[in-house]
N, C-alpha and C positions, 0 to 999 in steps of 0.2 A: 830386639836383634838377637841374632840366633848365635850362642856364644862359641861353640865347635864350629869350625873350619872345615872337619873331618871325623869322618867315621867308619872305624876299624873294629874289622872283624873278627874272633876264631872261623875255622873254616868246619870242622868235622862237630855240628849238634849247634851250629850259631848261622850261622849262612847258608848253608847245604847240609840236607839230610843224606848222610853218607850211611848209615848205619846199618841199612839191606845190604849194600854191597863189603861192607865189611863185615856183615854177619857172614855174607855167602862165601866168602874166600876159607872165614873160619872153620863152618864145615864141610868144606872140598877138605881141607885140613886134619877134623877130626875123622872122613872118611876115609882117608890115606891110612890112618892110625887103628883104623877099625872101632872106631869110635862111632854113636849113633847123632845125627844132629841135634844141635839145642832150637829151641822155641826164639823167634825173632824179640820177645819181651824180655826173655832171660841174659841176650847179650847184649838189647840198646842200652840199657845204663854204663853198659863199661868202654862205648863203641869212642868216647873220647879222650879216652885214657889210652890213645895208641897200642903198641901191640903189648906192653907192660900188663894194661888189661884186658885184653883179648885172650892173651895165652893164658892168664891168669882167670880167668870164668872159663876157659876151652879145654885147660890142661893142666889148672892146679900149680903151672910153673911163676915164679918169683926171678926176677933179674939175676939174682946171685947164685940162680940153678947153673948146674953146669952144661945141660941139656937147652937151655935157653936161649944163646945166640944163635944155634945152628934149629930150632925153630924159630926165630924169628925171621931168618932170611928164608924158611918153606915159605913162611906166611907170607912173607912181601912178594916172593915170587908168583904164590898161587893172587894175590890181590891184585896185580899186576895183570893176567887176564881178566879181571873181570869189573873194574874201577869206572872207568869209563861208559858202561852199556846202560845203565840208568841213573844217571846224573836229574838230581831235583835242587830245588830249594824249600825254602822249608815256605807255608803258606805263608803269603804275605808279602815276601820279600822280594819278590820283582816289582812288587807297586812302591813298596819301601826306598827301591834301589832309582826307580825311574821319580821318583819327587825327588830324592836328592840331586839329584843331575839337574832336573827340574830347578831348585832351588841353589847352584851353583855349591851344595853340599859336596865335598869329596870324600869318598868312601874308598876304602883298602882289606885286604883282608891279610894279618898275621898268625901262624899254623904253625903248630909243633909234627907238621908234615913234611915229608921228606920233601924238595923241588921235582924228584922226579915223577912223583905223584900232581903235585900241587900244580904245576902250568899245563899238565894237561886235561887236568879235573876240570879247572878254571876256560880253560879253552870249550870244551864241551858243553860247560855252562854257558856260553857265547860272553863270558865277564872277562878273558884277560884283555879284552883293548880299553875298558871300562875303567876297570879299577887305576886308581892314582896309586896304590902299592900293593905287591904280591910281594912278600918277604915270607920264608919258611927256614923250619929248622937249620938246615943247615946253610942258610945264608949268613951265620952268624955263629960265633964259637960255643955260643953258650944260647939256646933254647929258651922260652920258658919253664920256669916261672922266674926267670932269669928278665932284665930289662929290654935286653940286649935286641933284640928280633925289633920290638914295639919302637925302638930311638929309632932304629934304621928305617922303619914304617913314616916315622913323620918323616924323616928327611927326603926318602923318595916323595913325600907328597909336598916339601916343601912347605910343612906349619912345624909349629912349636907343638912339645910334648903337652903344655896348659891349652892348645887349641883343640887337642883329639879328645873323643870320645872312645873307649875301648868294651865293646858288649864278646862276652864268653862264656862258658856253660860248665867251666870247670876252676877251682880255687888258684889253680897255677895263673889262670888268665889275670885273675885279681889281684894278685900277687904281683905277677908280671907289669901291669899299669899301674897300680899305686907306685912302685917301683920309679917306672918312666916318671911319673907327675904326671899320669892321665885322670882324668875319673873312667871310674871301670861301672859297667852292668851287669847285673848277672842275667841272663837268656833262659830262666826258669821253664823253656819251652823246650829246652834241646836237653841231653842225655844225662841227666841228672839221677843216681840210686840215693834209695831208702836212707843209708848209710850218709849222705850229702848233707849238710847243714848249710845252705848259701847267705842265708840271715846272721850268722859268725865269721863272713869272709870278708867282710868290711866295705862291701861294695856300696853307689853313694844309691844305688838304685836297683830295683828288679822289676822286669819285662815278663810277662804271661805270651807275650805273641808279638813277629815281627810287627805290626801295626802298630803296640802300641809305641815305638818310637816315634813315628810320623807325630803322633796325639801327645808325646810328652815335650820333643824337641820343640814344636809348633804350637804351641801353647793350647795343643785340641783344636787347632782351629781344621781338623781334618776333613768338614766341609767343605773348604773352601780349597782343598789342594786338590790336583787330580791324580784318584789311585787306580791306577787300572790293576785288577787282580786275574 
């Protein structure tokens, strides 16, 4: 018997590969600045560290600049047109997502993404009628790597924190579900740098590809369920 109820997600390098379109906002950004674009491999690793890391690979700025808030609302503005135009998931995960439903699994996804980002991203992906919880940033006072977000996540979906599953691609995520009493994943497939140690974040497990949930949750019996990819 399959011991999670529920499975919750990060959204930005865990569910959706968002990292083109927040690379692209980045250098509309550096081009304002007279800056010349960076390389798409040079920004995915930092594309889940919100604009903290964004600005910070783009522009050398650290939160505590004083230059930093009034770039970070350029960025959200420039992100803002262009969020939406190529929404993906990452491989895998729509056959992932359709055997959970399948399997009366309920799956959500928790974001240190603003909502005004996040229900429309989620719309585009045709997932907001899907998911049993869309909880972000600021549906809750305190964010990850905070608990806060992840409690309000089971209670929309209506399980206990010991029923969910929580997979993330960043240490805050792990942080954030040990926290709760979830068991956490690490998503060693989403936006992870050089600099990352996810084998020191305590997580009780690590994923190479959405698939291999299907094959670990299901005891591999991944023959016998149907993936459509």
């Amino acid at each position: 018997m399959l011991r999670f109820k529920a499975v919750l997600f990060d959204l930005d390098g865990t569910l959706a590969d968002t990292a083109p379109d927040l690379g692209r906002a980045l250098n509309m950004q550096r081009q304002r600045h007279g800056l010349p674009p960076l390389a798409d491999d040079v920004i995915r690793p930092f594309a889940s560290h919100g604009t903290r890391g964004l600005l910070g690979v783009g522009f050398g700025l650290l939160p505590s600049d004083s230059a930093f808030e009034s770039m970070r609302e350029e960025y959200l503005v420039l992100y803002d047109e262009v969020f939406c135009q190529y929404p993906r998931l990452f491989d895998g995960m729509a056959a992932v997502l359709e055997t959970f439903e399948s399997q009366n699994v309920l799956w959500g996804v928790v974001t240190n993404k603003p909502r005004r980002f996040t229900q429309p991203l989620m719309e585009a992906l045709g997932l907001s009628s899907r998911a049993a919880s869309i909880v972000s940033a600021d549906d809750c006072e305190r964010p990850k790597p905070y608990p806060d977000t992840l409690l309000l996540a089971s209670r929309q979906a209506n399980v206990t924190p010991l029923e969910c599953l929580y997979v993330g691609d960043a240490e805050r995520d792990i942080i954030a579900a040990k926290a709760a009493g979830m068991e956490a994943w690490v998503a060693n497939y989403g936006y992870l740098s050089e600099d990352d140690k996810p084998e020191e974040w305590g997580a009780q497990d690590m994923i190479a590809s959405p698939v291999d949930l299907i094959e670990r949750l299901f005891d591999q019996r991944i023959g016998t369920l149907s993936l459509v990819r």
